[in-house]
Each structure stands twice: as C-alpha cells, then as structure tokens.
Residue frames relative to the residue before (quaternion, step in Angstrom):
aa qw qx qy qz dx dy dz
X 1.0000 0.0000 0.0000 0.0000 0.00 0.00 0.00
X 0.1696 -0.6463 0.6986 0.2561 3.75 -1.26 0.35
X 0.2415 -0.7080 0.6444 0.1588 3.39 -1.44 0.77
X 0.0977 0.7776 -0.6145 -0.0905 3.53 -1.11 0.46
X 0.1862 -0.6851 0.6898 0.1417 3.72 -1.60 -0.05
X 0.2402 -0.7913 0.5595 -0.0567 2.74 -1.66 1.65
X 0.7901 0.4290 -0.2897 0.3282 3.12 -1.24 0.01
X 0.7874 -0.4792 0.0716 0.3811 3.51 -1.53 0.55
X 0.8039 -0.2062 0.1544 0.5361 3.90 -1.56 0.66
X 0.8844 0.2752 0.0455 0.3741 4.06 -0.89 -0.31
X 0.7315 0.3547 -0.2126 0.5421 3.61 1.29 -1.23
X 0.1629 0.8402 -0.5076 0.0997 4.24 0.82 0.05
X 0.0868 -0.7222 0.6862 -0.0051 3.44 -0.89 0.97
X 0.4455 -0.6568 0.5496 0.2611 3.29 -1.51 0.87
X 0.2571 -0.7462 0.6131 0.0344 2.65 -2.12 1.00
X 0.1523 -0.7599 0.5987 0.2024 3.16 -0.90 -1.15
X 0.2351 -0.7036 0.6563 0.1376 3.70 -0.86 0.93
X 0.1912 -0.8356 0.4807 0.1848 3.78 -0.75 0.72
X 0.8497 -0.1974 0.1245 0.4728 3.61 -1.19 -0.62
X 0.7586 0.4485 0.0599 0.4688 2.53 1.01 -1.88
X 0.5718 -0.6711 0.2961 0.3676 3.83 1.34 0.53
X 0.3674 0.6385 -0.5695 0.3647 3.17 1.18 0.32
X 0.1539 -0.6053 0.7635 0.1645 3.28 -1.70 0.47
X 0.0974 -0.6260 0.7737 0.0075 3.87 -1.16 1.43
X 0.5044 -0.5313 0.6127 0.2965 2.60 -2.50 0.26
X 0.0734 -0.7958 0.5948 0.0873 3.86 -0.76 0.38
X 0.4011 0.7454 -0.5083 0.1586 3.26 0.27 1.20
X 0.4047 0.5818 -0.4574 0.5372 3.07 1.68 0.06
X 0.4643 0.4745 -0.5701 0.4839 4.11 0.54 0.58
X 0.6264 -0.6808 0.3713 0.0791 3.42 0.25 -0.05
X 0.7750 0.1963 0.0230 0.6002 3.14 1.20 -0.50
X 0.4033 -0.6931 0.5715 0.1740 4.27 -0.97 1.06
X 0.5214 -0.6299 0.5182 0.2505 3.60 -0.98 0.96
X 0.3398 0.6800 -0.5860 0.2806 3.55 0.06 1.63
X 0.7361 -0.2912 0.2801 0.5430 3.80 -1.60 0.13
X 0.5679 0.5589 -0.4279 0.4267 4.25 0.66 -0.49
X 0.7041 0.4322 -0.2212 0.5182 3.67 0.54 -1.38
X 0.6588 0.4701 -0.3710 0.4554 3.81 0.26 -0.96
X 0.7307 0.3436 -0.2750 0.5219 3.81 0.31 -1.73
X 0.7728 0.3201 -0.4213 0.3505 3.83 0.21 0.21
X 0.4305 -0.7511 0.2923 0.4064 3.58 1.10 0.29
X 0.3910 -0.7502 0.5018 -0.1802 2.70 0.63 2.31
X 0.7546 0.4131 -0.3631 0.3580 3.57 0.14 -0.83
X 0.6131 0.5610 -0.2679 0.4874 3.52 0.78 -1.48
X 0.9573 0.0195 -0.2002 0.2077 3.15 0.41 -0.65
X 0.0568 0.5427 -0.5428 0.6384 2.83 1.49 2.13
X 0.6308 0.3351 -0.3962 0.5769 3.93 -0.14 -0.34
X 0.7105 0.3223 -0.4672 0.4160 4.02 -0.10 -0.44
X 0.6513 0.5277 -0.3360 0.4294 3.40 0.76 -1.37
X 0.7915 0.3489 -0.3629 0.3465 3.68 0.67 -0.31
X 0.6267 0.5230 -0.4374 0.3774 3.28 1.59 -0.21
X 0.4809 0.7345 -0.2363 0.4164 3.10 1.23 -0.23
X 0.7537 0.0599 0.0442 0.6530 3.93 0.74 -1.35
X 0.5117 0.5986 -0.5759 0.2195 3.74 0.22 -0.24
X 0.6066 0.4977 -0.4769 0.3961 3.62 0.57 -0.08
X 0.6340 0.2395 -0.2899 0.6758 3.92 0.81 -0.60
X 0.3584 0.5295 -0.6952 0.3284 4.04 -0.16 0.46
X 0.2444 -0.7422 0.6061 0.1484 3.74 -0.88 0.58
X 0.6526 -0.6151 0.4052 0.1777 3.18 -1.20 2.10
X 0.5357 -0.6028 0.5477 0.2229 3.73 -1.23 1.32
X 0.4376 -0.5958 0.5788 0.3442 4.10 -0.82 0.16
X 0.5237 -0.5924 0.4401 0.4255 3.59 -1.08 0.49
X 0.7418 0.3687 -0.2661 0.4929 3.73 0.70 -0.58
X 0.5321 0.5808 -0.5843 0.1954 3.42 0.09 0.58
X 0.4464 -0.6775 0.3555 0.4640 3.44 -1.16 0.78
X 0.3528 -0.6467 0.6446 0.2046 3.09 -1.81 0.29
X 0.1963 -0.8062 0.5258 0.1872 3.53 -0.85 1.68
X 0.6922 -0.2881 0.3225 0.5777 3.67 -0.76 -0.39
X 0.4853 -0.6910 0.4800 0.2379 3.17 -1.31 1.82
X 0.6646 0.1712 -0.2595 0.6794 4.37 0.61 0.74
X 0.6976 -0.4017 0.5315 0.2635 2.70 -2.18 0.94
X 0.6414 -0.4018 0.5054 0.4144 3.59 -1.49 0.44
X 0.2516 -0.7221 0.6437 0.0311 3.40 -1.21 0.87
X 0.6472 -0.5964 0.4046 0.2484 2.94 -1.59 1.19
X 0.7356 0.1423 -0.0350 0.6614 3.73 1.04 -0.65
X 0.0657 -0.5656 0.8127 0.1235 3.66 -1.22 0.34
X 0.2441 -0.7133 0.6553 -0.0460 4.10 -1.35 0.67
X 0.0395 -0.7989 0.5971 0.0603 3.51 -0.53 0.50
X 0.0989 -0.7216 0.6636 0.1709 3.71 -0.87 -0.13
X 0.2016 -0.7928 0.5739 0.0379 3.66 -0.15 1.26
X 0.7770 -0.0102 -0.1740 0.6048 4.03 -1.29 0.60
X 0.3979 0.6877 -0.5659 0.2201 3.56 -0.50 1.29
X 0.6185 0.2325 -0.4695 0.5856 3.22 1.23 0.83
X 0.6388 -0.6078 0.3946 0.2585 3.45 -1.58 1.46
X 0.7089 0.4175 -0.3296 0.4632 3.99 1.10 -0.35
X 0.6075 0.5003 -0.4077 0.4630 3.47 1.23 -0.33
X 0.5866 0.4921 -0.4493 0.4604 3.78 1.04 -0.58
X 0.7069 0.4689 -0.4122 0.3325 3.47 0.75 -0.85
X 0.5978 0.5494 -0.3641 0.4564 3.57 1.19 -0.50
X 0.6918 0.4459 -0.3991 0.4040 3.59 0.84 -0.38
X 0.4077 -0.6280 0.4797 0.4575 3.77 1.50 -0.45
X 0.5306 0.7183 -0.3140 0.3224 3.32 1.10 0.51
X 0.4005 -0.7444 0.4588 0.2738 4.09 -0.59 0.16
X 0.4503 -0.6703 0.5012 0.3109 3.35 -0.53 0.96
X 0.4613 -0.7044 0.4998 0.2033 3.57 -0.65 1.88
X 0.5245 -0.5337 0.5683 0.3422 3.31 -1.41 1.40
X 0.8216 0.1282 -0.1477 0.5354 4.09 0.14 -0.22
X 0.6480 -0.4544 0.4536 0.4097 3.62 -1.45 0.18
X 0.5533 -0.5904 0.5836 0.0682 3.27 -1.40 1.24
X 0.0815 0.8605 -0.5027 -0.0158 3.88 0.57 0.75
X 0.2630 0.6966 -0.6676 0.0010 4.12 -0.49 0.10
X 0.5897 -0.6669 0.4454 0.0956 3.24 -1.78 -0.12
X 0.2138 -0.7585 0.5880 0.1824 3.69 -0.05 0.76
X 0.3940 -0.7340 0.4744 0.2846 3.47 -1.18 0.28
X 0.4656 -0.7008 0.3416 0.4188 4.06 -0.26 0.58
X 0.5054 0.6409 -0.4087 0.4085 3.33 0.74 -0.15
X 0.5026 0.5547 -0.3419 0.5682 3.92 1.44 -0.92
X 0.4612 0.6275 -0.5486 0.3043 3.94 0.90 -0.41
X 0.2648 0.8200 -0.5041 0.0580 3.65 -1.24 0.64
X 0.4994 -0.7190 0.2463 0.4159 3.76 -0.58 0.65
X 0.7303 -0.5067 0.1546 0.4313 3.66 -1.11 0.39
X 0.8502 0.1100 -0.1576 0.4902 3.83 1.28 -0.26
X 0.0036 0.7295 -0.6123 0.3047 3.07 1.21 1.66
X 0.3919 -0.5233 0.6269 0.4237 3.88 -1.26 0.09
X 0.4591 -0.5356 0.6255 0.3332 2.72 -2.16 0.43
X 0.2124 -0.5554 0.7569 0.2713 3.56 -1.30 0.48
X 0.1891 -0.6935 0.6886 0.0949 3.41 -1.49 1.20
X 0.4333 -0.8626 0.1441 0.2177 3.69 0.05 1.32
X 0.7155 -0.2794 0.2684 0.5813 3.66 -0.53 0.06
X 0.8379 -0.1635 0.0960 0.5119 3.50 -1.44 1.41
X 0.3603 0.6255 -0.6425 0.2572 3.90 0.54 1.09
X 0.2073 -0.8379 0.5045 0.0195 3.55 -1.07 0.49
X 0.7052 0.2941 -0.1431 0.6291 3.26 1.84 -0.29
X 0.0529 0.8049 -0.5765 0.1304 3.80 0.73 0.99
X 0.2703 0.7279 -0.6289 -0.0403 3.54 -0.67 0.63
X 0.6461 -0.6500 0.3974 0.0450 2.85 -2.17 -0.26
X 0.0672 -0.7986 0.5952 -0.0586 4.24 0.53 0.83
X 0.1341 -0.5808 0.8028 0.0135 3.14 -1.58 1.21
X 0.0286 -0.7432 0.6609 -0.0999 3.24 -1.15 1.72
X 0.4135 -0.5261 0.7303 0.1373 3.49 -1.61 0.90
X 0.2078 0.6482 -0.7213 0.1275 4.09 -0.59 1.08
X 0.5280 -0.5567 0.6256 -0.1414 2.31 -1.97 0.97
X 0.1440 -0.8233 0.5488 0.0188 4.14 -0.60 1.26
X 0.2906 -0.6274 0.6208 0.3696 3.97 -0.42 1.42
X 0.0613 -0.7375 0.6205 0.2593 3.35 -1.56 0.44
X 0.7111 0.3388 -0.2190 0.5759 3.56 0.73 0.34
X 0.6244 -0.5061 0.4303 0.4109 4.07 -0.82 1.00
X 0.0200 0.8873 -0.4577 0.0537 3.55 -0.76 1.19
X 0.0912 0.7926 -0.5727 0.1884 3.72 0.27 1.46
X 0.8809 -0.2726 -0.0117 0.3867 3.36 -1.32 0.75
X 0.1233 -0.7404 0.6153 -0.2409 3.03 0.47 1.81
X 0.3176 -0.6970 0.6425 0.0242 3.09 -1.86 1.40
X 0.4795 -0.7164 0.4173 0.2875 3.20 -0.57 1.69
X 0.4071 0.5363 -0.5288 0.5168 3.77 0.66 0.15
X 0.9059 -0.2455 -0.1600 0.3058 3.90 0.51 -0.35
X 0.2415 -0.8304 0.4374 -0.2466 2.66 0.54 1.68
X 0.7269 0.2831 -0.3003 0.5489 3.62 0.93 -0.85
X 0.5444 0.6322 -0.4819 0.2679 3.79 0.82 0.62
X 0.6574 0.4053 -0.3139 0.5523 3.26 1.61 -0.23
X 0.5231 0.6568 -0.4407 0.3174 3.71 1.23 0.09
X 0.3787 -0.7813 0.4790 0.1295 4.06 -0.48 1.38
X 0.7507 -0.1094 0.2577 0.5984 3.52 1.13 -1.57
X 0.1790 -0.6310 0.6862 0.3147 3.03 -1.81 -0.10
X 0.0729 -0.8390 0.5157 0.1573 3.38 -1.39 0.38
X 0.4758 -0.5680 0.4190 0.5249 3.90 -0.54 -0.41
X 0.0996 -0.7747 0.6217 0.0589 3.98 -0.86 0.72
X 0.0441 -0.7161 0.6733 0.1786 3.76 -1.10 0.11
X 0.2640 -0.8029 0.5341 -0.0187 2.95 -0.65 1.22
X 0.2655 -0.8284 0.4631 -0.1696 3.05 0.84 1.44
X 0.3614 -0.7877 0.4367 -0.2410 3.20 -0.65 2.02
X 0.2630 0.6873 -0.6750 -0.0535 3.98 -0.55 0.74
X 0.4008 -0.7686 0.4294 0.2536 3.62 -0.26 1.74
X 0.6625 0.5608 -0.3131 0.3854 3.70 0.29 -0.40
X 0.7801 0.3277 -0.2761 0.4558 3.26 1.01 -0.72
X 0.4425 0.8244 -0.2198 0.2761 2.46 1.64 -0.30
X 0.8093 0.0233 0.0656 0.5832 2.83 1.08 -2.12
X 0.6409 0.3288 -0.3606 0.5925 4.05 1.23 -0.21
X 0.7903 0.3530 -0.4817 0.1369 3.63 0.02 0.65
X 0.7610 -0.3545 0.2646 0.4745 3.29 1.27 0.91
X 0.7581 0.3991 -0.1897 0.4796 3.09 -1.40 0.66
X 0.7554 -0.3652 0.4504 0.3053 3.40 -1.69 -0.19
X 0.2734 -0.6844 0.4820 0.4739 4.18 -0.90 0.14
X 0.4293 0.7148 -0.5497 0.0515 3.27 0.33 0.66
X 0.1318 0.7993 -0.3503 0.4701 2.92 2.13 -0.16
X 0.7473 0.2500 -0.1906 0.5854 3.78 -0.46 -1.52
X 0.7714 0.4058 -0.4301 0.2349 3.84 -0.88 -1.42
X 0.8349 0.4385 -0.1327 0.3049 3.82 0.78 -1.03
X 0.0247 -0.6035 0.7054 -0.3708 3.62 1.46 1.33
X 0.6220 -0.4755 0.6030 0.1530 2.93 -2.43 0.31
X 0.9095 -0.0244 -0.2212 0.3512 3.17 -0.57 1.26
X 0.1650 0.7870 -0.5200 0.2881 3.07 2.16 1.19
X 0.8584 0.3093 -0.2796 0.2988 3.94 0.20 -0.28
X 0.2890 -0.8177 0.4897 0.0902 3.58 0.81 1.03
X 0.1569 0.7676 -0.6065 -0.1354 4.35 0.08 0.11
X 0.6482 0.6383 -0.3245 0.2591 3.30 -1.40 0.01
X 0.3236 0.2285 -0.8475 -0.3533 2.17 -2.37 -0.65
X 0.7962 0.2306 0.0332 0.5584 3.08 1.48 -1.24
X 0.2251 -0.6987 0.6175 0.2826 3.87 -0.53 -0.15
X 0.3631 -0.7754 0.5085 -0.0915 3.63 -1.27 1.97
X 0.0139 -0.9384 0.2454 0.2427 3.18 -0.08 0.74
X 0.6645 -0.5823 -0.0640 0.4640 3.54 0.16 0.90
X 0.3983 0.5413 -0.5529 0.4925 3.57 1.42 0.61
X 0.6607 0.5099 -0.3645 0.4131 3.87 0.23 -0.43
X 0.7428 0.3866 -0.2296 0.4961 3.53 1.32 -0.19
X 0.0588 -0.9343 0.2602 0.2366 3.76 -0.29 0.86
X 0.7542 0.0382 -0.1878 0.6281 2.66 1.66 0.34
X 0.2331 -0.7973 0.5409 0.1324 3.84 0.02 1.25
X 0.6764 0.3364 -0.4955 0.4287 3.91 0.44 0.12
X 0.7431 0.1337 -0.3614 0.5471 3.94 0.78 0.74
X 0.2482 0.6593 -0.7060 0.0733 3.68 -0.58 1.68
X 0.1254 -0.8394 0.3366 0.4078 3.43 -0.48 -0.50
X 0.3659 -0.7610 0.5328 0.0552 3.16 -0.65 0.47
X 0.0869 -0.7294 0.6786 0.0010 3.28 -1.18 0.99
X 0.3080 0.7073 -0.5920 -0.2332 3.31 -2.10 -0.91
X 0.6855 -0.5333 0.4810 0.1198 2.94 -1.73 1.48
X 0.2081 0.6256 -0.7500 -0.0535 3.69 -1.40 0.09
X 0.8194 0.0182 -0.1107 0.5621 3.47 -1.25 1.60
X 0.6308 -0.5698 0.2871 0.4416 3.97 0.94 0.02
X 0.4857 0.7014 -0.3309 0.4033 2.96 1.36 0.06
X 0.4032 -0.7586 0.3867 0.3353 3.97 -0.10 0.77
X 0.1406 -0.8326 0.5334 0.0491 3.47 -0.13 0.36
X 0.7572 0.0777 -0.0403 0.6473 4.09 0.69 -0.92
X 0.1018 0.6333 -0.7634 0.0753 4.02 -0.86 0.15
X 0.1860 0.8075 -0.5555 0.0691 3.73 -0.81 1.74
X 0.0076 -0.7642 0.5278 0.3707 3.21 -0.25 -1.07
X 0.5263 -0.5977 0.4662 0.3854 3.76 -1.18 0.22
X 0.5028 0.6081 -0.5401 0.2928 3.47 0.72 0.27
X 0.6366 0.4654 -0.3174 0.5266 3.75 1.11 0.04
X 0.3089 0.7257 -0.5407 0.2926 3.61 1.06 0.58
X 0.3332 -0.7186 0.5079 0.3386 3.89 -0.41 0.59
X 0.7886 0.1896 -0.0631 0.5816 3.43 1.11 -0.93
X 0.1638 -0.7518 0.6274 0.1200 3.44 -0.55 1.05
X 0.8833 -0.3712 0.1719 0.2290 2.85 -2.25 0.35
X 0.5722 0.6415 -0.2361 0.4532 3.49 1.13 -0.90
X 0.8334 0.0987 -0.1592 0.5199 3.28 0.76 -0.99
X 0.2578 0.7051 -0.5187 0.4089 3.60 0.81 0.84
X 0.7532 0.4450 -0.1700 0.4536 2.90 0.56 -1.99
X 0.5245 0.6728 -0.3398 0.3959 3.96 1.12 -0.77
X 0.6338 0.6918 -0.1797 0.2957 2.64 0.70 -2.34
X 0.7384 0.5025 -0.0863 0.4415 3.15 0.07 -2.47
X 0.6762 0.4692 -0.3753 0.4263 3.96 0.39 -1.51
X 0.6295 0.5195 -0.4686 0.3381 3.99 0.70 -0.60
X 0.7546 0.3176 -0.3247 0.4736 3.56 0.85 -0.49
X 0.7820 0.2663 -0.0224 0.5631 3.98 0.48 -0.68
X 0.4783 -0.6397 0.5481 0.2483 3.44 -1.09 0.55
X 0.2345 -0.7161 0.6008 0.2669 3.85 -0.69 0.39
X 0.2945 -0.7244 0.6088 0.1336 3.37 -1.37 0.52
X 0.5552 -0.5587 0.4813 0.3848 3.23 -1.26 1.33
X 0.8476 0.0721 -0.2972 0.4336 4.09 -1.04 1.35
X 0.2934 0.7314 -0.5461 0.2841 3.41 1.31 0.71
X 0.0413 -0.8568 0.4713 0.2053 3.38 -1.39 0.34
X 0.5020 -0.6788 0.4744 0.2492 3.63 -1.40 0.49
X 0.1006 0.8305 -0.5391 -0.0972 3.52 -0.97 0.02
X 0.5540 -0.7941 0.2355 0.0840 2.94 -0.27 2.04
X 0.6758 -0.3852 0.5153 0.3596 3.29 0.93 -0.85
X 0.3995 -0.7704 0.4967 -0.0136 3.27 -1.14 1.19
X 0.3728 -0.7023 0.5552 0.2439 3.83 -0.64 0.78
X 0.5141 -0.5532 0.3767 0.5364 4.03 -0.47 0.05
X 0.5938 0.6317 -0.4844 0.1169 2.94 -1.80 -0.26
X 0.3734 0.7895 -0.3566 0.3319 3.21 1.79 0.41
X 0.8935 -0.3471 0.1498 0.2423 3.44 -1.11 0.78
X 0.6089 0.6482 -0.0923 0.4478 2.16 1.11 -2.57
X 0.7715 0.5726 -0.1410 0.2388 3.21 0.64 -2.05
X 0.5938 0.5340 -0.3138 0.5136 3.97 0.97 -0.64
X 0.3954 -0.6765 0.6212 0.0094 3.35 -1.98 0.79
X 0.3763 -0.3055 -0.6705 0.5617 1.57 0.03 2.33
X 0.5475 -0.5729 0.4522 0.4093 3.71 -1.38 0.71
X 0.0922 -0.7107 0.6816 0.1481 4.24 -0.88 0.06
X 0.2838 -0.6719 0.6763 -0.1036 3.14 -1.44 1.58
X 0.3545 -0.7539 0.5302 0.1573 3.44 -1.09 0.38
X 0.3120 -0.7570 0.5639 -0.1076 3.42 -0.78 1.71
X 0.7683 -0.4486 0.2862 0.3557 3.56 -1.19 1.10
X 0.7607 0.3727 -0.1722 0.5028 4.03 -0.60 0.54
X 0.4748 0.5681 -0.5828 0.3349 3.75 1.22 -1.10
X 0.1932 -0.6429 0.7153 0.1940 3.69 -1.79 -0.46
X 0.0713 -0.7882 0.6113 0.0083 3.74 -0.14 1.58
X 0.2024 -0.7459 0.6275 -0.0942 3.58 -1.35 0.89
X 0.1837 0.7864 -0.5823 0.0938 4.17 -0.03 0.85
X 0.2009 0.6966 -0.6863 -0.0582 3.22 -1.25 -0.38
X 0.4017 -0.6980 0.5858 0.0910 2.95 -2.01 0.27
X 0.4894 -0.6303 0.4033 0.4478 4.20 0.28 0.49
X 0.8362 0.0840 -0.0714 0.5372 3.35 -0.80 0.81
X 0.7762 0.3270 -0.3570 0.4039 3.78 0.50 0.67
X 0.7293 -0.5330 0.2448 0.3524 2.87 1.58 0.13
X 0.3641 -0.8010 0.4391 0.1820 3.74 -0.97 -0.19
X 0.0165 -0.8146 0.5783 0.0406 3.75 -0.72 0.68
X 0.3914 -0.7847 0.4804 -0.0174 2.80 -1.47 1.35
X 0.1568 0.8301 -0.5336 0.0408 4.17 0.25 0.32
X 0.1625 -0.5672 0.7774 0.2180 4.22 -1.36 0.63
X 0.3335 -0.6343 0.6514 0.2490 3.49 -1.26 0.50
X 0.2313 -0.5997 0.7656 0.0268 3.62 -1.07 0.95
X 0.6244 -0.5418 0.5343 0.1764 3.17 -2.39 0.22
X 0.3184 -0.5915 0.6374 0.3773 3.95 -0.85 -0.22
C-alpha cells in the first residue's frame, strides 16, 4: 500500500494512492496514520478497509495539498556520513558506528510545502534521504528482525542550515530543525511495494540542474541494522522515523560550497517512492 495525507497545514485526512494511480480519500477508515494506528496493526486493517470500500472511496483532486504521508512523530532520527562517497566528499572517515543526531518534529512538513530558509541563514542546504517508519514498539531488537518492526519507506529532505549547524556550537541539531527542514513523502510504501531498498536510486535537482544522483546501495549501514543499532539506546515508537543518510552532492560539498537562496526550486526523489517538489521562500 502507499499511504498519503491531505488537506490544509494541521487539518490532514488519510488517504491512499492505489494500484492503478488513483489517489482516494480514506477517511471513512476512521482513524490518521499516527503511533495509535501503527502500534495497533493499523496497516492490516487499512488493507481490509480498502479492499473492501476503495472502489466507492471518492478520488483526491489533482491539486490538493499533500501533508506529510504520517502524523508528526514522536522522534525523527537521522544517521549522518552513511554513505561511503558522501564521507569521501566530506574528507571524512566512514564512522566506526552510526552518526545518530536529532531533527526536531516541528521541521515535519508535506512533500511540496516551500522551504522557509531561516532568519539571516546563509548556508541552507539540501539531503536526499531514503527513511524508514518503526511500525511496531522497538527495543533491543535483533537485527535478524529488525524488518518486523519496519512500517515503510519514504523520500525525506533533510534539509540543512550549515552554520548552525557546524560553527555555532553544540550538537547539529541546531542546523536540521528550522521549520520546514524535513519535507516527508509524497507517500509512505510499504515494504512489499519495495523490492529491494539497498538498490533505489535517488537523485535531486536545484533550478534543474542535477545536484545529488545516488543510490542506497552505498549505505554503510543498512536498514536492518539501523533499526537494531538505534533500539539499544532508545525505544522506537510505533510511526517513528529514520533517516538514513545522504548520497554526495550536497551544497556543503562543491568548491566553492553553493547554498540555496530565496526563489531556488528543489526537486528529489527516490525510485518507487516517488517525488517531492519545494521553492525556498524567506522568514
């Protein structure tokens, strides 16, 4: 199944994109794609409810907005230098362990909301990310099963204010958690819809202009043990999310470095999850 949510900032109703490219409304299931719906096996019973009414479900307009494909989560996770060509682009060593920091949930936003590039910021950049939704409570989990607590994959931008990031002290949580630093979506896949998540590729564009071309087969640490990894120190929550990591081609990364400035027009996707679409505006 692909999950999605519609409608304006705050007021989102579930959906669903089907086989056949329809986008329906599914709100007559009853219930919003949050930690409730996941920890009670939310999916299964979404699949009945859809085999069941999706033919009289009534079709989404092409222009409606689309909000993040899950309810704000209790945690958003990142996993920073986790592909072996982006460390090399940073001049950096691939970390004997995963690189773990925090985004704030509030950065939560839909897939072609604008970026706001923040007050007196000067180094906005830009991360295509392959994440990943716990669907079931996840504590010292063996990476043997690890994909039992795994809900979806989706497309994330991890969205980037490099200064605060890295000259102003402190932790990067500082940079990742501006307002509308975490675009999710369009939709959220679940992991039958994906056949193999350690080779998608994945790109993104700024002004049309290619900027990242990866694939997740260079992930040092893949999903399985991420999801392990992470559960030894913190409990996952049924609609938490991961974010794997970036492929080069980041901002940061060019000579001279290039940052993104009021008007740019960013464009990513990931094979099979779709594509998001953001113009960066001012605060």
């Amino acid at each position: 199944m692909k999950l999605i949510r519609f409608g304006p900032d705050g007021q989102e109703q579930p959906g669903l994109v089907l086989p056949d490219g329809r986008h329906i409304d599914a709100s007559g299931f009853g219930e919003d794609y949050n930690e409730a719906f996941f920890g009670n096996d939310g999916l299964a019973r979404l699949r009945a409810w859809a085999d069941a009414n999706a033919d009289e479900a009534g079709d989404l307009p092409d222009d409606i907005r689309l909000g993040p494909a899950v309810c704000r989560p209790s945690k958003i996770i990142c996993i920073g230098l986790n592909y072996s060509d982006h460390a090399e682009e940073a001049g950096m060593e691939v970390p004997e362990e995963p690189v773990v920091f925090f985004k704030a949930s509030s950065s939560f936003t839909g897939p072609h909301d604008p970026l706001v590039i923040p007050r007196n910021s000067q180094k906005t950049d830009w991360e295509v990310e392959l994440a990943f939704v716990i669907g079931k409570k996840a504590s010292y989990v063996d990476e043997a099963d690890a994909m039992d607590h795994v809900a979806g994959y989706a497309v994330h931008n991890d969205y980037s204010e490099r200064a605060y990031q890295m000259e102003r002290c402190g932790q990067w949580v500082k940079g990742k958690s501006c307002d509308t630093f975490a675009p999710f979506g369009p939709f959220l896949a679940t992991p039958d819809e994906i056949d193999e998540v350690d080779h998608l590729p994945m790109w993104l564009k700024v002004n049309g202009e290619t900027r990242q071309n990866g694939n997740t087969s260079k992930m040092v640490y893949k999903v399985p043990f991420l999801l392990h990894y992470l559960s030894q120190f913190m409990s996952l929550l049924p609609g938490d999310i991961v974010s794997t990591g970036t492929p080069p081609g980041v901002g940061a990364g060019f000579d001279p470095p290039i940052f993104l400035n009021e008007g740019d027009v960013i464009e990513l996707g990931i094979d099979g999850l779709g594509e998001q679409r953001q113009v960066a505006v001012r605060a």
